[in-house]
Structure formats: structure tokens, C-alpha cells
C-alpha positions in Angstrom: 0.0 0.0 0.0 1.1 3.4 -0.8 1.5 6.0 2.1 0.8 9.2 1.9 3.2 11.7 3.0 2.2 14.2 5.7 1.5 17.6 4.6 3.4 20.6 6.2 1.7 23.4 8.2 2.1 25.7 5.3 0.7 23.6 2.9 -2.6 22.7 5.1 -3.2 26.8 5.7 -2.6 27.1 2.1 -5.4 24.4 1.0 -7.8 25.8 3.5 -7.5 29.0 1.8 -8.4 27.8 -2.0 -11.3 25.8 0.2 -12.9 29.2 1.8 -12.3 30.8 -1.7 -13.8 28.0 -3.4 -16.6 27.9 -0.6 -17.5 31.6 -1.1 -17.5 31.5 -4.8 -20.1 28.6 -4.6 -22.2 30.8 -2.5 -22.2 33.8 -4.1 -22.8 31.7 -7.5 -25.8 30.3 -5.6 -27.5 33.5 -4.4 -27.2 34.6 -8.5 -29.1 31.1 -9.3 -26.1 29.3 -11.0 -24.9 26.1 -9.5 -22.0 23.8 -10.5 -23.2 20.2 -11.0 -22.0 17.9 -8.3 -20.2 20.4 -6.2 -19.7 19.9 -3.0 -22.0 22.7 -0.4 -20.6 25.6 0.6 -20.9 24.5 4.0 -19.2 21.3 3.1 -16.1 23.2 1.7 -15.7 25.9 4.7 -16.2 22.8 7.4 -12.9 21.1 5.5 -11.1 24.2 5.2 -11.9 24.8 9.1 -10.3 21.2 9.5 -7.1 21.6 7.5 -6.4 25.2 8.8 -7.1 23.9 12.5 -4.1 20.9 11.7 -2.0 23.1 9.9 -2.0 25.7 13.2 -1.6 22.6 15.0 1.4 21.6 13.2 3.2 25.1 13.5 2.3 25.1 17.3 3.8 21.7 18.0 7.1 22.6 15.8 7.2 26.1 17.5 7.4 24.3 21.1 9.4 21.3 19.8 7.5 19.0 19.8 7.2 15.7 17.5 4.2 16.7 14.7 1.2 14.7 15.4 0.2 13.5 12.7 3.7 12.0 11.2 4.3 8.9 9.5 5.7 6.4 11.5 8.4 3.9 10.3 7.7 0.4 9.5 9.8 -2.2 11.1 10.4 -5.3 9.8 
């Protein structure tokens, strides 16, 4: 199986960003009367992007202190 690799703080608060955008745009789309087929709600977008801003703060925190991240990969021992 393929792990995936753990995202860094930056990167999270930089996804959540293009999630509110993208959460926003749907909205304001939806007020006008257009609405993109399949999209995920608005709500559904900002409740993600609350999720990977609150890890990526998370992150930066624990880093800041010294702590280990938690949310890294741990090795596999054979």
C-alpha cells in the first residue's frame, strides 16, 4: 500500500485557503441562481477548510514548542 506523505503546516493553511475561496464563490454563485453540477456545499467546503487550517496551526504550534508533529508517519519495522 502506498503511504501518503504528511502535509506541512504551510501547505494545510494554504489548501484551506483555495477551500474558503472556493466555498465563497459557490455561495455567491448560488445567491445569482447558478450552481455547478456535483459540487460539493458551501458548507461542506468551509467545514474542510476549518479542519485543515485547525491541523496546519496545530502543526506550527507543536514545531514552535518542539514538539514531534502529530500527525507524522511512523516507520515500518520489519
Amino acid at each position: 500500500m502506498v503511504q501518503t506523505k504528511k502535509k506541512s503546516p504551510s501547505g494545510l493553511l494554504s489548501e484551506a485557503g483555495k477551500k474558503t475561496m472556493r466555498a465563497v464563490g459557490d455561495a455567491a454563485k448560488r445567491v445569482v441562481g447558478k450552481k455547478r453540477p456535483g459540487a460539493k456545499s458551501p458548507g461542506g467546503n468551509l467545514s474542510e477548510a476549518a479542519k485543515k487550517a485547525g491541523r496546519g496551526v496545530m502543526g506550527a504550534a507543536r514545531k514552535v514548542v518542539g514538539k514531534r508533529p502529530s500527525r507524522a508517519r511512523k516507520s515500518k519495522s520489519r
